[in-house]
GUTI-781839 format. One record per residue: x, y, z of N, C-alpha, C, CB in turn; chain. Coordinates in Angstrom, 3 decimals. Atoms other than C-alpha are relative to their C-alpha. Glycine has a CB too. Example, Ala and Ser with C-alpha at 12.3 -4.5 7.8 and 13.67 -1.06 7.14 Angstrom:
% residues 2
<rec <0.890, -1.190, 0.000>, <12.300, -4.500, 7.800>, <0.900, 1.200, 0.000>, <-0.992, 0.027, 1.246>, "A">
<rec <-0.820, -1.190, -0.060>, <13.670, -1.060, 7.140>, <-0.770, 1.090, 0.730>, <0.414, 0.462, -1.415>, "A">
This chain:
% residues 70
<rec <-0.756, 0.554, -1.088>, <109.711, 110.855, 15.356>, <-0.110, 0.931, 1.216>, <1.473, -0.213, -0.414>, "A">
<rec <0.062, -0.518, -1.353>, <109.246, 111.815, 19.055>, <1.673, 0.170, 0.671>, <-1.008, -1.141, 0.917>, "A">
<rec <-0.837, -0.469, -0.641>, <111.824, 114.097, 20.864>, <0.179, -0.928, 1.009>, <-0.244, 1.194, 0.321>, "A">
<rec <0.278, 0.056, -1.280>, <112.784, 112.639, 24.099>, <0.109, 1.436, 1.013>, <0.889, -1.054, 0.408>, "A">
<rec <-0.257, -1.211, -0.871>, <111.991, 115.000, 26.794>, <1.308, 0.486, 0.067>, <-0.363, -0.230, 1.308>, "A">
<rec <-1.247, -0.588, -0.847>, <114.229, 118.022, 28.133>, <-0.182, -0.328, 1.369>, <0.175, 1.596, -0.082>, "A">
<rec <-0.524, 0.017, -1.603>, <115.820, 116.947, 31.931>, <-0.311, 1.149, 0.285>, <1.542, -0.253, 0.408>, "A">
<rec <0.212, -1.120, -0.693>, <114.984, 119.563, 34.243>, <1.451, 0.660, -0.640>, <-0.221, -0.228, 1.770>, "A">
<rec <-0.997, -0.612, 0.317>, <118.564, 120.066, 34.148>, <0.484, 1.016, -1.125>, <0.520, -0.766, 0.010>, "A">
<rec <-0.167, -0.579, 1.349>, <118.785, 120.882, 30.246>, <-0.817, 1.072, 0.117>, <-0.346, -0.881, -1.208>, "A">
<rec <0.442, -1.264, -0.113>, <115.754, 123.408, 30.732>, <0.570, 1.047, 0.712>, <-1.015, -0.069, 0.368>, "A">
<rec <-0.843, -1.394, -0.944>, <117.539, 125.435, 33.609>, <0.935, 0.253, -0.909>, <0.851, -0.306, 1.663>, "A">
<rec <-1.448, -0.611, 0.997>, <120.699, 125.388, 31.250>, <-0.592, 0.984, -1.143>, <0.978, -1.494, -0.989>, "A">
<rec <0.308, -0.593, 1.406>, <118.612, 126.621, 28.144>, <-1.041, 1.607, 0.387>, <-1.063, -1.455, -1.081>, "A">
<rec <0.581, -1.316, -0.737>, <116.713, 129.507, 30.661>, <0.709, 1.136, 0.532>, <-0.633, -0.352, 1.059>, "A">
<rec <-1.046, -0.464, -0.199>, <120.191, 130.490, 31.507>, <0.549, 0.460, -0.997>, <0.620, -0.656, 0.521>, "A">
<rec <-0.218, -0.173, 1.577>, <121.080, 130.690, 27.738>, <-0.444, 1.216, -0.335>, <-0.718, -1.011, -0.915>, "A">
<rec <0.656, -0.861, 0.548>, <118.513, 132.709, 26.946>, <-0.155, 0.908, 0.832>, <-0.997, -0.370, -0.491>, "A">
<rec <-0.179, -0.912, -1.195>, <118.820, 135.165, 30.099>, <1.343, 0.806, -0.303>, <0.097, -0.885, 1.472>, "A">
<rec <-1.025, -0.598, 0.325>, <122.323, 135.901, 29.767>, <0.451, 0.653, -1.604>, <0.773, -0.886, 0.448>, "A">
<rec <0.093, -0.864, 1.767>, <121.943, 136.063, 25.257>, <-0.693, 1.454, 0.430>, <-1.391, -1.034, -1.506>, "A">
<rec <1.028, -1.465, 0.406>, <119.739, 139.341, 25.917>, <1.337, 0.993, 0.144>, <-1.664, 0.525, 1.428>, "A">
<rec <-1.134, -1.006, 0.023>, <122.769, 141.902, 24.982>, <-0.242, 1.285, 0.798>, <0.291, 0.402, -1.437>, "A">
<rec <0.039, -1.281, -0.534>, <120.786, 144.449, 26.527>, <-0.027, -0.307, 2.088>, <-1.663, 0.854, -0.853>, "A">
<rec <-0.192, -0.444, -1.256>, <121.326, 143.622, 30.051>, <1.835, -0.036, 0.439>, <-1.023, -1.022, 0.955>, "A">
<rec <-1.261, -0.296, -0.118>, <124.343, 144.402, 32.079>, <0.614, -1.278, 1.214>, <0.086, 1.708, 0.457>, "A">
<rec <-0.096, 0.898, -0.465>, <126.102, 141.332, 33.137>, <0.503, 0.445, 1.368>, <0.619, -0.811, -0.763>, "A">
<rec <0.153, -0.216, -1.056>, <127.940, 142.968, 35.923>, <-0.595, 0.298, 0.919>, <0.301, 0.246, 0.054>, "A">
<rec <0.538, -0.354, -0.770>, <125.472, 144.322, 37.527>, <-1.132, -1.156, 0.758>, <-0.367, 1.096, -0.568>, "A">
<rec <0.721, 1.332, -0.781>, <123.567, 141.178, 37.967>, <1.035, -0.712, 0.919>, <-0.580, -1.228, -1.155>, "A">
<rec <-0.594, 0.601, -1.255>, <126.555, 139.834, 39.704>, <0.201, 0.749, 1.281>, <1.226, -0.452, -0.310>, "A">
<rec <0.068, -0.335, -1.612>, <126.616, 142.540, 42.056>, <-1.378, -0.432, 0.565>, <0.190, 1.696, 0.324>, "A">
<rec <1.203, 0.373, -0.337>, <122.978, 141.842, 42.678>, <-0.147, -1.558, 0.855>, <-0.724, 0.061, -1.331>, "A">
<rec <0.166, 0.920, -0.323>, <123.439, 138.495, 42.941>, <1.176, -0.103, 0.946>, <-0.241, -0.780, -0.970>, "A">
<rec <-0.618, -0.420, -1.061>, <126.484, 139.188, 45.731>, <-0.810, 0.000, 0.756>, <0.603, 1.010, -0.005>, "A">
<rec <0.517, -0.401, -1.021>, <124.410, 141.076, 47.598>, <-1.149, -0.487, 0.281>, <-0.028, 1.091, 0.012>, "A">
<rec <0.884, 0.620, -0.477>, <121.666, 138.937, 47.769>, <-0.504, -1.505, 0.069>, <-0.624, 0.567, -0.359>, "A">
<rec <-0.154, 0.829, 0.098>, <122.639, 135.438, 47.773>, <0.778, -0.334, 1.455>, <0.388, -0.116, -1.189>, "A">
<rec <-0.829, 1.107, -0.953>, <124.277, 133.039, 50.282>, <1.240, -0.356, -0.284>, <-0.581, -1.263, 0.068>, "A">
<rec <-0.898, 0.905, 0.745>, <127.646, 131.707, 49.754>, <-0.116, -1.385, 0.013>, <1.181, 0.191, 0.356>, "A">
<rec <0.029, 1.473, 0.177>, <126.199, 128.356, 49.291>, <-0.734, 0.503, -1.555>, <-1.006, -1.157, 1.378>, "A">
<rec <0.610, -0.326, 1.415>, <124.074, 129.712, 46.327>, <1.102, 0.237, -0.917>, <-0.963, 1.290, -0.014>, "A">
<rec <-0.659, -0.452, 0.911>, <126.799, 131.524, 45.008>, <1.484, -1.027, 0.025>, <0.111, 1.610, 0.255>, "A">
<rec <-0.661, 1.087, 0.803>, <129.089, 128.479, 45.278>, <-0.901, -1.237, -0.915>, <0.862, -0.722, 1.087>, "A">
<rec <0.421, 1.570, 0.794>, <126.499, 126.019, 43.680>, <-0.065, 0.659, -1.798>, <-2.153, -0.839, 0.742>, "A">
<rec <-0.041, -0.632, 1.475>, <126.751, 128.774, 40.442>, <1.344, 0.281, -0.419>, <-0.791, 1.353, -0.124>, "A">
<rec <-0.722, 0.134, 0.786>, <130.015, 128.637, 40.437>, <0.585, -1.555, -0.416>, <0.774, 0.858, 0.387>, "A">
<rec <0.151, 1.451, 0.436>, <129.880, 124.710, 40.229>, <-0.431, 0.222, -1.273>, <-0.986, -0.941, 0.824>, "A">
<rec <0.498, 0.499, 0.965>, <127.857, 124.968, 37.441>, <0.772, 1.020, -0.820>, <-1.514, -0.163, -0.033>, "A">
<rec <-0.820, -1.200, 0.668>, <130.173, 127.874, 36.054>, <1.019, -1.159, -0.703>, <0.857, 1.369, 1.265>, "A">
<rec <-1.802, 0.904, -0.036>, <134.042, 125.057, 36.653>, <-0.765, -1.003, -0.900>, <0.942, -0.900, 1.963>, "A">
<rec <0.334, 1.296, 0.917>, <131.662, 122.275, 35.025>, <0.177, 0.517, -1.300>, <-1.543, -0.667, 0.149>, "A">
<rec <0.395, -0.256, 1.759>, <130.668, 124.281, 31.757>, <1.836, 0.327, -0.650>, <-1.455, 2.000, -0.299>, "A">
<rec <-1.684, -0.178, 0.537>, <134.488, 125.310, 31.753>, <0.515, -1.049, -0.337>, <1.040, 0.497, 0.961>, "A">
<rec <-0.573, 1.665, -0.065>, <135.935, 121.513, 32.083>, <-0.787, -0.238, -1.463>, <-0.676, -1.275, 1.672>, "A">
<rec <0.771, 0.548, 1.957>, <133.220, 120.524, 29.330>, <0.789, 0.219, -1.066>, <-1.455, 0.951, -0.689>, "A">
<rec <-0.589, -0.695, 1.708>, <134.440, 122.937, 26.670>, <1.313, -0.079, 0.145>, <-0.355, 1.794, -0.490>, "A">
<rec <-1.542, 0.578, 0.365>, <137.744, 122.521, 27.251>, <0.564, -1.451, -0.202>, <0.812, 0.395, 1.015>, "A">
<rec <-0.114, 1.555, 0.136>, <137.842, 119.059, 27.520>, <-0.699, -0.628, -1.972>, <-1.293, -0.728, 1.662>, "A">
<rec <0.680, 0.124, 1.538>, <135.856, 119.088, 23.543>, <0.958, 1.095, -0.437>, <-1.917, 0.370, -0.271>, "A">
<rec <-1.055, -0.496, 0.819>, <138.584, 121.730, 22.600>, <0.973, -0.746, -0.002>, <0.430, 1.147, 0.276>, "A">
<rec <-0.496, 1.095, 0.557>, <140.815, 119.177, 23.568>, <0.016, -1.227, -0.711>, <0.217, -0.159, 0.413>, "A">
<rec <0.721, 1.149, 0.748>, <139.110, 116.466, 21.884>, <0.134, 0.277, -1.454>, <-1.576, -0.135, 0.387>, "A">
<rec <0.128, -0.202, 1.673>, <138.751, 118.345, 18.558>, <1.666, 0.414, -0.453>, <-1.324, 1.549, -0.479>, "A">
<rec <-1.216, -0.668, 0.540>, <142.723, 119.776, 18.653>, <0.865, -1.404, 0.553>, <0.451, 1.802, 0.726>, "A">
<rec <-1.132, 1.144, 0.004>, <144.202, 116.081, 19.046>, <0.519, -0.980, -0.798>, <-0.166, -0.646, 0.731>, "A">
<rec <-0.477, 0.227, 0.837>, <146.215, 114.779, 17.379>, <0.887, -1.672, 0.498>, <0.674, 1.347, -0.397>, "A">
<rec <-0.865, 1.238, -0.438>, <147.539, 111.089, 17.410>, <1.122, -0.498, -0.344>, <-0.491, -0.894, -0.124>, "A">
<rec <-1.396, 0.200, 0.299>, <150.832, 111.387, 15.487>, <0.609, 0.606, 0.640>, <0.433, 0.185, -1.081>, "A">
<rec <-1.271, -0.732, -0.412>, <152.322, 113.494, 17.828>, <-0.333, -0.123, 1.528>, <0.221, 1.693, -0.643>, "A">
């Protein structure tokens, strides 16, 4: 059976995955980096994609901790 393709989208997410998994780098220091050399349009369109991934998982923690007798 044939996969359907990954969306662009899904690859950037899964390049991001695997960027931030490497334990050996130092997360703060990429955000100062990325401070000091970004736009605040860049660095609001990452934290868009930051409030989304938050909403998601909380929205599936609420999903899995509900309860309909109460």
């Amino acid at each position: 059976m044939r996969k359907k393709p990954m969306t662009k989208e899904e690859k950037i997410a899964k390049t991001m995955i695997d960027l931030v998994n490497d334990y050996t780098i130092d997360l703060d220091m990429v955000g100062i980096y990325l401070a000091q050399q970004t736009s605040p349009l860049l660095y609001n369109r990452i934290d868009t994609v930051i409030d989304s991934a938050r909403y998601h998982l909380e929205a599936e923690h609420d999903r899995q901790n509900h309860n309909p007798l109460f």
